[in-house]
N, C-alpha and C positions, 0 to 999 in steps of 0.2 A: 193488850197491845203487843206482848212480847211475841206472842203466836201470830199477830197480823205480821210484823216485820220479819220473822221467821221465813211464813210463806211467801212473801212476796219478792224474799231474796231466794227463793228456793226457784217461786216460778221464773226471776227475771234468769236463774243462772241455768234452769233447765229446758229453756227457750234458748240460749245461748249458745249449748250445750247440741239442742235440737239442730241449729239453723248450720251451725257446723257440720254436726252428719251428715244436713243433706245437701249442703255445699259438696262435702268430700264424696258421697254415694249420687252424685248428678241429677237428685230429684229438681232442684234452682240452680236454675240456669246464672252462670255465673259468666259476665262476659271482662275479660282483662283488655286494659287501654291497648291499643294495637303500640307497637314501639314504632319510634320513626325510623324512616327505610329511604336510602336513597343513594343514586348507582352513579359510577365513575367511570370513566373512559381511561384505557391504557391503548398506549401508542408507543408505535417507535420509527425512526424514519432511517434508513437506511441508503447510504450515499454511498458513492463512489469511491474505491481507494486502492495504496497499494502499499504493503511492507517490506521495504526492504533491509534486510542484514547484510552484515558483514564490511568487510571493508579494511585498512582507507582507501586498498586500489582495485576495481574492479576486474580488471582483467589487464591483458597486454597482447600488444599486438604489433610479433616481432616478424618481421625481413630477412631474419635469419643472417649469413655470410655473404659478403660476394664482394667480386673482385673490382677494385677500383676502377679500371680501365673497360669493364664492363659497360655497353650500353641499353641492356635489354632492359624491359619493365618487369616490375616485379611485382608479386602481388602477396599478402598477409591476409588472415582473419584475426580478428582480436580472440585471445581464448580466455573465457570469463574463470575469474579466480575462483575456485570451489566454495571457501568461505563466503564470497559472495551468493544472494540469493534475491530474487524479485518477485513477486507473486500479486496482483491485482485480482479485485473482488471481480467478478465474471460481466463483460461488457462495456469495462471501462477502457475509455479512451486514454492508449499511453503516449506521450511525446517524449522524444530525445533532444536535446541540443546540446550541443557542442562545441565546445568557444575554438580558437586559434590556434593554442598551444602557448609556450612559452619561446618560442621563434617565430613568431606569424612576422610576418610581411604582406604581400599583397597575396600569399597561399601559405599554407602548414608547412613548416618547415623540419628538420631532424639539425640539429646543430651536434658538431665532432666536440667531444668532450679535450676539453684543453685549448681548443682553436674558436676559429669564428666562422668555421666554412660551415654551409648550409645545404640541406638536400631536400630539395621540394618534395613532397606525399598530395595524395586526395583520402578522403574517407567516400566508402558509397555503405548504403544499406543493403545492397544486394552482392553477392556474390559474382554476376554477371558482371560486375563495374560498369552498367549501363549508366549516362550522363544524366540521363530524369532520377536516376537516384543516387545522385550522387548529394554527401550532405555538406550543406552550405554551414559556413563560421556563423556562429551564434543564432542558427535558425531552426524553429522548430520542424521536425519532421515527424509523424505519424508512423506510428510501429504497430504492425500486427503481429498477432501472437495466436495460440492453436491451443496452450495448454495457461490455463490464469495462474497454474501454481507451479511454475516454473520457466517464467521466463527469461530466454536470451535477447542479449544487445543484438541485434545484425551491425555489424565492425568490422567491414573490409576495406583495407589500404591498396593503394598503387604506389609504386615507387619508380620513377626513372631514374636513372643512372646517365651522368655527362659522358661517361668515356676518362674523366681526368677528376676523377674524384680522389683526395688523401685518402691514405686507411687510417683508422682509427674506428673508435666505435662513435653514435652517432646516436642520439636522443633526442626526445622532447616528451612535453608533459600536458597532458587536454585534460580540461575537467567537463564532466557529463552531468547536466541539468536532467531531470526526470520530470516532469508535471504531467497531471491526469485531472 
């Protein structure tokens, strides 16, 4: 019996032994569970916008000197503050608005520092001061632009003059809305 158990652990380990080799030499065909597999979608949705820096004042847009007794109109462009910057992603629609100032009445006013006299202005978007582009208190206006990574305000003033204006200097303060 010791010789049957012998062989028959010989044969069961040399069969063992066997089916290995020919697992590892490709004679059986050996087929592995396939692993599971399954696919995902990547998205991204890209909207409209625009960055602006800098600040807290964007630009100014002075009238320079003139004489009180002057009656001529006068005209300014706002010149946008360096530190200031605007740049929208390519096609987006930009608007400006423009409130009153901190002298409105029934128009933008410039109030004499120390006093209460007041000197009417308009703002237009175009340099031309043509009345179709002139911009309205608190209304949104449409801005085109040429270059998306560097945009300007268009910020031109008119100024008339009474003829009997005090000298002194002569302010006001507008904040500018942005939405796109």
């Amino acid at each position: 019996m010791r010789q049957g158990k012998w062989r028959e652990r010989v044969n069961k380990s040399s069969a063992n032994r066997w089916g290995l080799w020919l697992l590892l030499v490709g004679i059986v065909p050996f087929r592995a569970a396939a692993l599971p597999s399954q696919s995902f979608q990547v998205a991204a949705t890209v909207v409209a916008g625009c960055l602006i820096n800098g600040g807290p004042t964007i630009g100014k847009l002075d009238f320079g000197s003139q004489a009180g007794s002057d009656r001529r109109l006068f005209t300014a462009s706002m010149v946008q503050n360096t530190a200031f910057s605007l740049a929208c992603s390519p096609g987006t629609t930009l608007n400006m608005r423009i409130d009153g100032g901190s002298h409105y009445t029934r128009q933008r006013n410039l109030q004499r520092v120390g006093g209460t006299e007041l000197i009417g202005y308009r703002l237009y978007s175009d340099a031309g001061l043509t009345p179709a582009n002139a911009i309205p208190v608190g209304q949104d206006v449409s801005l085109s632009y040429s270059d998306a990574n560097h945009i300007v305000l268009p910020v031109y003033g008119a100024l008339q003059l009474s003829g009997m204006s005090p000298s002194g200097t002569y302010t006001d303060t507008l904040t500018v809305t942005l939405s796109w």
